[in-house]
C-alpha positions in Angstrom: 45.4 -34.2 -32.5 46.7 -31.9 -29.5 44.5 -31.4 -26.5 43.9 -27.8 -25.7 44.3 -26.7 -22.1 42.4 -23.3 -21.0 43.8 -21.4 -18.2 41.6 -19.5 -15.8 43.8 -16.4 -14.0 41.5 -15.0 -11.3 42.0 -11.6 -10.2 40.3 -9.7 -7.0 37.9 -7.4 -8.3 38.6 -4.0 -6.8 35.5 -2.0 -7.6 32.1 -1.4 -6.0 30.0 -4.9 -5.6 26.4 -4.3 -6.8 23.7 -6.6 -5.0 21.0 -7.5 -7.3 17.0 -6.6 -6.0 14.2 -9.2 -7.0 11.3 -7.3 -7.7 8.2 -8.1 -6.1 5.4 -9.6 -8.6 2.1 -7.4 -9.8 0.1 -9.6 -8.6 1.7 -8.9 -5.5 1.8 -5.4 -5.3 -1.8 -5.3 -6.8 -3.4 -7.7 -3.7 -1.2 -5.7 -1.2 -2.7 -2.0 -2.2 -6.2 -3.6 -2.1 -5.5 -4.6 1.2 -4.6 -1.3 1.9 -6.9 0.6 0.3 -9.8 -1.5 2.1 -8.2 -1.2 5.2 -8.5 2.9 5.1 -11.8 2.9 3.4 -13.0 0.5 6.6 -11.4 3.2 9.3 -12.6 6.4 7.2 -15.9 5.3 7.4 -16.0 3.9 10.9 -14.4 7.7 12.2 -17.7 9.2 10.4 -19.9 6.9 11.6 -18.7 7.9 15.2 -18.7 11.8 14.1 -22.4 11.6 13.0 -23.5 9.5 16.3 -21.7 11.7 18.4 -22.8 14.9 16.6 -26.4 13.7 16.7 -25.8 13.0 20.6 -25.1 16.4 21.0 -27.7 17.7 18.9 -25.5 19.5 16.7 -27.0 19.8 13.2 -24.1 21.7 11.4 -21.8 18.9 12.1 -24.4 16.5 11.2 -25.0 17.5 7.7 -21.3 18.4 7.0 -20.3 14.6 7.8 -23.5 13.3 6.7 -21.9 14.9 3.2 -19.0 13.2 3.3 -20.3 9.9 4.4 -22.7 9.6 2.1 -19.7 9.4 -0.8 -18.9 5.8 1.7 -22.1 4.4 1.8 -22.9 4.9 -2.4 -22.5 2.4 -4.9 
């Protein structure tokens, strides 16, 4: 019985190479927007915090109860 012999012929490709992504895990991309999200939600409320200390420092009671409004919506649960 004969021994068959393949032969490989390789030829430079001459189209456009195509680099593969990985794509990033859910677990990942879940953790990371959490992060995020508490991140903002820790600024938001500390800018109204200020706005209310400052507005009540000035005595200004417009301003107080127009960001009292909105910070109530931090400090609810």
């Amino acid at each position: 019985m004969k021994k068959e012999r393949v032969v490989y012929h390789f030829y430079p490709y001459e189209g456009n190479v195509l680099n593969a992504k990985r794509e990033i895990s859910f677990e990942i991309k879940l953790s990371s927007r959490m992060i995020l999200d508490e991140i903002c939600f820790n600024w938001n409320k500390k800018m109204l915090e200020e706005k209310i200390n400052s507005s009540i420092q000035k005595g200004n009671k417009e301003d107080f109860e127009k960001v009292r409004e909105r910070y109530l919506q931090y400090i609810w649960e």
